[in-house]
N, C-alpha and C positions, 0 to 999 in steps of 0.2 A: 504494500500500500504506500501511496506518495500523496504527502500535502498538494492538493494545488488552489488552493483559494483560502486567502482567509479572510472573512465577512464580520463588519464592522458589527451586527447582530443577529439573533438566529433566527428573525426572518428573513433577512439574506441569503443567511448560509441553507433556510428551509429551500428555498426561494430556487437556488445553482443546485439544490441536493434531486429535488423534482425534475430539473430540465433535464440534468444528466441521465434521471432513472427514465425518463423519457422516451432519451436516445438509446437507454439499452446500458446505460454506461451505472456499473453498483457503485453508491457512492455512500460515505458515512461518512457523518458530523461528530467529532470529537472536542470539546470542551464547551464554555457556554451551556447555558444563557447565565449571561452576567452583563451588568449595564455599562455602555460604553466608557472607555476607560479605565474601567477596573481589571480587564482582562482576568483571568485570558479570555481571546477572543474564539468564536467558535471557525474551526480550520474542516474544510471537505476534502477527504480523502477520496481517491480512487484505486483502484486496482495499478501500477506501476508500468503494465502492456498497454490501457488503455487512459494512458495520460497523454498523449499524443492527440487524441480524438475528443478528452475532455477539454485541454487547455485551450480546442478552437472554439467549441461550445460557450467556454466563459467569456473569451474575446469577444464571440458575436453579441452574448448579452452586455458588456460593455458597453459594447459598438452600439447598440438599440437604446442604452440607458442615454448615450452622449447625444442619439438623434433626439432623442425627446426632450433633450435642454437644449437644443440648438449647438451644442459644443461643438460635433463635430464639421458641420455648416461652417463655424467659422474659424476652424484650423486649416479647413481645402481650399488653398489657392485658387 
């Protein structure tokens, strides 16, 4: 198993745990809920074969969270 995300709280981490399971990809939340700043912060594991397939999963939800502030809009040239 390999950390690859770790969420500010554990609706987040609920949040990347559902999309992964989604895709097919086992994911487990390890630490959390505890309130921001006090950590520790709740971290989503995956399986370490298929960290390659999660880490594009959480980039896309990045990617979606940044369209919906306009972020990413105003980084593209």
């Amino acid at each position: 198993m390999i950390c690859i995300y770790v969420a500010t709280n554990q609706i987040e981490a609920d949040l990347i745990r559902l999309e992964l399971e989604a895709a097919g990809i086992p994911a487990t939340i390890k630490a959390g809920p505890t309130p921001m700043g006090s950590g520790p912060y709740p971290e989503v594991w995956v399986p370490a074969a298929m960290e390659p397939q999660a880490m594009e999963i959480v980039a896309e939800l990045e990617a979606g969270d940044a369209d919906s502030t306009g972020t990413s809009e105003e980084l593209t040239p």
